[in-house]
MDAnalysis code that builds the backbone (N, CA, C; Angstrom):
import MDAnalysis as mda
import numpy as np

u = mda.Universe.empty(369, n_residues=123, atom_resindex=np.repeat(np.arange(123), 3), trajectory=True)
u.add_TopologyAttr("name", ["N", "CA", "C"] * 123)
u.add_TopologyAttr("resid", np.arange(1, 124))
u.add_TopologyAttr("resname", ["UNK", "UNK", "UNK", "UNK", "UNK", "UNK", "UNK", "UNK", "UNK", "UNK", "UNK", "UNK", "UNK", "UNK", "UNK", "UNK", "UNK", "UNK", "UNK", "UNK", "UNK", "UNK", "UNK", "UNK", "UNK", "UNK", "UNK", "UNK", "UNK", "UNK", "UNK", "UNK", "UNK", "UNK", "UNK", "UNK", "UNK", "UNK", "UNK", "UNK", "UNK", "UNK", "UNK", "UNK", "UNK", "UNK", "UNK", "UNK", "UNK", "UNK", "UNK", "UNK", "UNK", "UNK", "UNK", "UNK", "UNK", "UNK", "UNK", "UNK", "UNK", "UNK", "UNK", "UNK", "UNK", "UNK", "UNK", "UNK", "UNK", "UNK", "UNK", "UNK", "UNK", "UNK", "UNK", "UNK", "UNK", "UNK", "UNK", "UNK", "UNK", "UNK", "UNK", "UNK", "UNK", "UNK", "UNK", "UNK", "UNK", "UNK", "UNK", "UNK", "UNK", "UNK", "UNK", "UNK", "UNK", "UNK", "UNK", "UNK", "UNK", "UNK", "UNK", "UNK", "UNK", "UNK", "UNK", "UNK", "UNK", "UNK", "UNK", "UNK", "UNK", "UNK", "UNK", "UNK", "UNK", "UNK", "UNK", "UNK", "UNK", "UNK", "UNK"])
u.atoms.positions = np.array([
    [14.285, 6.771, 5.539],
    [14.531, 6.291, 4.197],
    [13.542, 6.958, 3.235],
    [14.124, 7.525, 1.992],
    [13.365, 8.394, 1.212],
    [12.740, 7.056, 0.170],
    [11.629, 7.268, -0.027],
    [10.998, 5.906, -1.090],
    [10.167, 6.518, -1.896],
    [10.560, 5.968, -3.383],
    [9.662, 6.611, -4.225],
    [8.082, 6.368, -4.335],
    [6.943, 6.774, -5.107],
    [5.974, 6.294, -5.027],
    [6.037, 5.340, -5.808],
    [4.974, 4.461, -5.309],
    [4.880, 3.291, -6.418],
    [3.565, 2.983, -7.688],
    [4.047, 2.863, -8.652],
    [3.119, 2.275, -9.555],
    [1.754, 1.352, -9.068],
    [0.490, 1.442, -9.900],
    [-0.089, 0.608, -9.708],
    [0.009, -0.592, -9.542],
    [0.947, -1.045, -10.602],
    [1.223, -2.684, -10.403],
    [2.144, -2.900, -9.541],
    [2.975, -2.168, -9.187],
    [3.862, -2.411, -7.741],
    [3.182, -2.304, -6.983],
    [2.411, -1.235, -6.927],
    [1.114, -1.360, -5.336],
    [0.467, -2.869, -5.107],
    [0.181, -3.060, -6.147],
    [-0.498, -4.547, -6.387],
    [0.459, -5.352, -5.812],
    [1.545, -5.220, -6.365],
    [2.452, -6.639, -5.961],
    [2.676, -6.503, -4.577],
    [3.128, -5.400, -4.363],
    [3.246, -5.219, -2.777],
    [2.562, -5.873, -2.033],
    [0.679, -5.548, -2.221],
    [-0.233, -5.559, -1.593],
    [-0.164, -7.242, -0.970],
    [0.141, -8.190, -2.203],
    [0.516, -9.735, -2.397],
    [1.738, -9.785, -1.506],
    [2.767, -9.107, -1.407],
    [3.681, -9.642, -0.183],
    [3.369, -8.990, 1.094],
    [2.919, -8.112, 1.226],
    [2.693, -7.553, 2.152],
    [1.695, -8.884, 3.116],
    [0.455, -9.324, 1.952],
    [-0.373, -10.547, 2.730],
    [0.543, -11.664, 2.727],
    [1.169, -12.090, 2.407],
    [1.613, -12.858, 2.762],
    [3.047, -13.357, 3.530],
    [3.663, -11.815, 3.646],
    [4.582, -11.357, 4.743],
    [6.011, -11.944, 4.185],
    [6.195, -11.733, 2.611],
    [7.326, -12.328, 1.705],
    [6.957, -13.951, 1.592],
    [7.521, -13.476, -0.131],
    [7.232, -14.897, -0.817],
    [8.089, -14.594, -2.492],
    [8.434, -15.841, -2.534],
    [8.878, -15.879, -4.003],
    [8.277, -15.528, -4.872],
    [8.340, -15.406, -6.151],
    [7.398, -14.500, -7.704],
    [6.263, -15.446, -7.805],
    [6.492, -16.613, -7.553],
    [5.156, -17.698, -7.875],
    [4.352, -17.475, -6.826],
    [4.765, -17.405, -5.703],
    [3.924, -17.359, -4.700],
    [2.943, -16.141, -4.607],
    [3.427, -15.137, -4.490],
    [3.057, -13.825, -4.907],
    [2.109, -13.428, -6.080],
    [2.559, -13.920, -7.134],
    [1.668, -14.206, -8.311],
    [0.123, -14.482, -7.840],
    [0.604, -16.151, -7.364],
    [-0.873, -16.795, -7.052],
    [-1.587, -16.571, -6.332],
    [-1.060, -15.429, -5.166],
    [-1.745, -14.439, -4.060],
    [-2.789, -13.614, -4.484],
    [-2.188, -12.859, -5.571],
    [-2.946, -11.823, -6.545],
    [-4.145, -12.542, -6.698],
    [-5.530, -11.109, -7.254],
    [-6.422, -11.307, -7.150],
    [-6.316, -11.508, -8.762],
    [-7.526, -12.170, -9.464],
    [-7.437, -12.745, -10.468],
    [-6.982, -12.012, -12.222],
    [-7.666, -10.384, -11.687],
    [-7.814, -9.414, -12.251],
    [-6.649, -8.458, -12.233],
    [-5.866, -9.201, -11.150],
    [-4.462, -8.422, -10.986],
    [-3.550, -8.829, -11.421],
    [-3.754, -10.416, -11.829],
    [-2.540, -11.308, -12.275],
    [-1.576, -10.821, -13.308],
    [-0.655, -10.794, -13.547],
    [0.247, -10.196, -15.141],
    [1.241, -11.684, -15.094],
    [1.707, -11.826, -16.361],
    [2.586, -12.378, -16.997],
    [3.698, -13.051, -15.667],
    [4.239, -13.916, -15.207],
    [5.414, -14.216, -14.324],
    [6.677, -13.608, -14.468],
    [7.069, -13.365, -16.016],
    [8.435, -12.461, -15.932],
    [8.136, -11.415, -15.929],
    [6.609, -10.454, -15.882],
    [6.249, -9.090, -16.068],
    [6.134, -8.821, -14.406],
    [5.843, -10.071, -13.565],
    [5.536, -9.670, -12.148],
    [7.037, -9.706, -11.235],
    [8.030, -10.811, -11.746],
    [9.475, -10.351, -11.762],
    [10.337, -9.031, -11.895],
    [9.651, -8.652, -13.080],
    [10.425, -7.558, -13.429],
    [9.625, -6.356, -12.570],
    [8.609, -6.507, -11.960],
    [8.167, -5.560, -11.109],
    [8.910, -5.371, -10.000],
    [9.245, -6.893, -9.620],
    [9.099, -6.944, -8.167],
    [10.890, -6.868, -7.874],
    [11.739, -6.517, -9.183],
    [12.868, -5.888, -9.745],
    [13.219, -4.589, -9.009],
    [12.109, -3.664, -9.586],
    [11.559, -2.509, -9.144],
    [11.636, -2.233, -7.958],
    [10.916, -3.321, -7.156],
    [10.597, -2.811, -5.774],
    [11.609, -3.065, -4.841],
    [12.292, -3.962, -5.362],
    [13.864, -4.021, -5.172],
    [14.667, -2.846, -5.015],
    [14.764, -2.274, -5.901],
    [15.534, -1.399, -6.780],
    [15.099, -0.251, -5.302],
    [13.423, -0.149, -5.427],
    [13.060, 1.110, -4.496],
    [13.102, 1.175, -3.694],
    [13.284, -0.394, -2.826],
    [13.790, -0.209, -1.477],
    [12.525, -1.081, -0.531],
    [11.909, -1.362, -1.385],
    [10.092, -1.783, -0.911],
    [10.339, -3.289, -0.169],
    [11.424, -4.302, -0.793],
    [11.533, -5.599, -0.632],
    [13.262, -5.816, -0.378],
    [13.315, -7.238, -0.076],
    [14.854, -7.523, 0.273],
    [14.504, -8.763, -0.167],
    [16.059, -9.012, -1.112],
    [16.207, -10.349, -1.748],
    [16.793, -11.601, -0.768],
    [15.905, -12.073, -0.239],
    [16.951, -13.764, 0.429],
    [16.995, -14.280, -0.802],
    [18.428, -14.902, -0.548],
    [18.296, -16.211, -1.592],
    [18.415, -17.760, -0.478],
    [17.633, -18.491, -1.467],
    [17.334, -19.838, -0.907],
    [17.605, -21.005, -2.420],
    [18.859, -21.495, -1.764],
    [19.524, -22.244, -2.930],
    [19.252, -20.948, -4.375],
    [19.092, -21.859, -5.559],
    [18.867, -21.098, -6.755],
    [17.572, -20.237, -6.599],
    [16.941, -19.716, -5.933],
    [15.514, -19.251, -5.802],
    [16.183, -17.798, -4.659],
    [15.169, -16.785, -5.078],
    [14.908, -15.729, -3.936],
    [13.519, -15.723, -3.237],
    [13.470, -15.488, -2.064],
    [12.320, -14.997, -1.463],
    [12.743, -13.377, -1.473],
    [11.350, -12.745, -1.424],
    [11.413, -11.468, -1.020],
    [10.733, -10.518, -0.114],
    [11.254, -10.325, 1.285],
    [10.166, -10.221, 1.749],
    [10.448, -8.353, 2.135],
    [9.352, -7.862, 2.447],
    [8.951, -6.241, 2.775],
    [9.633, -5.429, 3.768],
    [10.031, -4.500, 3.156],
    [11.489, -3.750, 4.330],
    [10.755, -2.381, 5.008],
    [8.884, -2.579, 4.292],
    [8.039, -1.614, 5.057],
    [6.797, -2.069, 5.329],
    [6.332, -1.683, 6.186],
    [5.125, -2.292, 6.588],
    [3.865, -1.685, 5.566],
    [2.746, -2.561, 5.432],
    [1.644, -1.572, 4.801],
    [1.464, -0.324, 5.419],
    [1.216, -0.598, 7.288],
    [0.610, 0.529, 7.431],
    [2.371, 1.923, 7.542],
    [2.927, 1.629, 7.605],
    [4.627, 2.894, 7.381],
    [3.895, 2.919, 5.922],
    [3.314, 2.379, 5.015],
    [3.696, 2.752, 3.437],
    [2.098, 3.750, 3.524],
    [1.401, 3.691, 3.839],
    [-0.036, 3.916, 4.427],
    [0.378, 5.682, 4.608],
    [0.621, 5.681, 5.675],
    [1.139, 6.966, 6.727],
    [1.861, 7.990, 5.457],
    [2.728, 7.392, 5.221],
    [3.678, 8.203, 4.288],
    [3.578, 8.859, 3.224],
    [2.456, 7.515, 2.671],
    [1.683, 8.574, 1.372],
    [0.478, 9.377, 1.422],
    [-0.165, 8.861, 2.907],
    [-1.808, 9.660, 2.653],
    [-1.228, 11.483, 2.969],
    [-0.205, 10.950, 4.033],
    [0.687, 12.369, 4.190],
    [0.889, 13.219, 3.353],
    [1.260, 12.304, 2.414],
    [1.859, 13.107, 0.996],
    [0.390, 13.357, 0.036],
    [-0.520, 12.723, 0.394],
    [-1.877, 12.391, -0.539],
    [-2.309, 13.886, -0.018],
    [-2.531, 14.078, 1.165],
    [-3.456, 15.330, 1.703],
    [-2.274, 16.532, 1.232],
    [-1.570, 16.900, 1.776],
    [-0.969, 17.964, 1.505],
    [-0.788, 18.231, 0.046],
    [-0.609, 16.950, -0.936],
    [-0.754, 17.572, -2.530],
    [-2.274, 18.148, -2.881],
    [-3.301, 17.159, -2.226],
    [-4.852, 17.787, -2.808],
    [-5.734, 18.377, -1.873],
    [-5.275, 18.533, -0.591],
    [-5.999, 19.134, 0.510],
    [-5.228, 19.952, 1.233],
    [-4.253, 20.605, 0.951],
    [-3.761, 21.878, 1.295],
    [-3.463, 21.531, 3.414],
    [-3.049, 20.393, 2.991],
    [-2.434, 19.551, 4.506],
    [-3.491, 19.846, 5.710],
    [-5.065, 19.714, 4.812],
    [-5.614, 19.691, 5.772],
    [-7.218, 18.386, 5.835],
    [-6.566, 17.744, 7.040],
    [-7.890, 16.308, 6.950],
    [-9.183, 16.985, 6.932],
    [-9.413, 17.790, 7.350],
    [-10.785, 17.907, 7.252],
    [-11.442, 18.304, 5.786],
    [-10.396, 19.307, 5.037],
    [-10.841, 19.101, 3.928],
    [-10.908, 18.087, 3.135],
    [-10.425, 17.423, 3.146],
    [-10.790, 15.689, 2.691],
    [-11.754, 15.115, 2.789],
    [-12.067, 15.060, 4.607],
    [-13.381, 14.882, 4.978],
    [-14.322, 15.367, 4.279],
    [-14.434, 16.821, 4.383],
    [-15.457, 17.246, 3.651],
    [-15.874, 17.104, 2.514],
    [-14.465, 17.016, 1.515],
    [-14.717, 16.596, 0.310],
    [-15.193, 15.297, -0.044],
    [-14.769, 14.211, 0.702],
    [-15.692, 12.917, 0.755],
    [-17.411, 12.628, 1.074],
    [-17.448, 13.801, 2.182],
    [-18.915, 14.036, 2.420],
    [-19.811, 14.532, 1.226],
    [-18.658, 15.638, 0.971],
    [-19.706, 16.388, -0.527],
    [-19.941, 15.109, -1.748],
    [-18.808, 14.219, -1.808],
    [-19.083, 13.386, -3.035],
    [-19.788, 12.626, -2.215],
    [-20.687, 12.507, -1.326],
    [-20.817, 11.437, -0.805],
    [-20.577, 10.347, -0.842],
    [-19.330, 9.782, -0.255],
    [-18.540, 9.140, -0.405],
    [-18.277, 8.286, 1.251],
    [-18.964, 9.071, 2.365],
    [-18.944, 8.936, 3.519],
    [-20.450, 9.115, 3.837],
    [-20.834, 8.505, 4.413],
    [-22.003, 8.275, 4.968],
    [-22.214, 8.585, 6.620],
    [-23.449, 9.059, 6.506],
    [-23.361, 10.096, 8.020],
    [-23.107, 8.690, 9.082],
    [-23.714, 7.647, 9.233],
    [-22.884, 6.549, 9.828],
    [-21.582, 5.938, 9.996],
    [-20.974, 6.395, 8.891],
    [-18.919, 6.348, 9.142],
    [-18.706, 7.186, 9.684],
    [-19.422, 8.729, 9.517],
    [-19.109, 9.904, 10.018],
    [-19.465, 10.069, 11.503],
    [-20.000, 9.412, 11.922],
    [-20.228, 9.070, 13.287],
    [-19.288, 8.498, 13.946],
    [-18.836, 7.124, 13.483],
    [-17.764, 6.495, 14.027],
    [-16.300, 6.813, 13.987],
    [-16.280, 7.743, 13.020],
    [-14.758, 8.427, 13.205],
    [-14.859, 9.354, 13.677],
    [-16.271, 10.282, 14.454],
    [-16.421, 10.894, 15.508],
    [-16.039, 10.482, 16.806],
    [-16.791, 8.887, 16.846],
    [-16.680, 8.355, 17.798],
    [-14.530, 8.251, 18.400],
    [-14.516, 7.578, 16.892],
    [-12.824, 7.194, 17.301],
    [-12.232, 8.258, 17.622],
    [-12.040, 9.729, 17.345],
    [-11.501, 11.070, 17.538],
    [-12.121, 11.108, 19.193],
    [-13.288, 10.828, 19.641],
    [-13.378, 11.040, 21.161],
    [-12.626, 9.752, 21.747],
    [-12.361, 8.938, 21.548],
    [-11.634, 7.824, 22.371],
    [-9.950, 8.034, 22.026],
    [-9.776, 8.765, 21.154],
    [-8.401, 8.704, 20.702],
    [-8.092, 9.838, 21.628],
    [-8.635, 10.863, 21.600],
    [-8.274, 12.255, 22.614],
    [-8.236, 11.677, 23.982],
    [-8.892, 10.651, 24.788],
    [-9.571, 10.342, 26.278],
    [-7.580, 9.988, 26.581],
])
């Protein structure tokens, strides 16, 4: 399934069904972190969107929809860092790496442990 990228505030909303594994607009809403909150018909009309993109599926329950996620975080994860590296790292992780190291952004102690995980992941 081809899926577009999503907006910040769809990422957001997502992020809210995704934790809570589908939920109606109120529910979802009140999930959000405080700083994320928008308007109830502005988080509707998002979650419209994510409809629309393929992100959610409408149950209906009596007059009410639930909506719950037709992708997992980590499928939505995979798909874009995919798409993340090959637009700014020339489809290659290590340049990423490195570039995180140079901003220091990674610390020789993470950099250890995803050493570590690359030797247990190969075993």
């Amino acid at each position: 399934m081809k899926l577009e990228k999503l907006t910040i505030q769809e990422e957001e909303a997502m992020l809210s069904v995704w934790q809570l594994k589908g939920g109606f607009v109120k529910e979802i809403l009140d999930n959000m972190k405080p700083e994320e909150q928008v308007p109830y018909t502005t988080l509707a009309s998002t979650i419209k969107n994510l409809e629309r993109k393929g992100y959610v599926k409408a149950v209906k329950y009596a007059n009410a929809k639930r909506y719950e996620p037709t992708i997992t975080l980590e499928e939505y994860r995979a798909k874009f860092m995919n798409s993340f590296v090959g637009d700014y790292f020339k489809n290659s992780y290590k340049e990423m790496v490195s570039f995180f190291i140079k901003e220091e952004k990674l610390s020789e102690k993470e950099l250890e442990e995803l050493m570590e995980m690359i030797k247990h992941n190969k075993s």
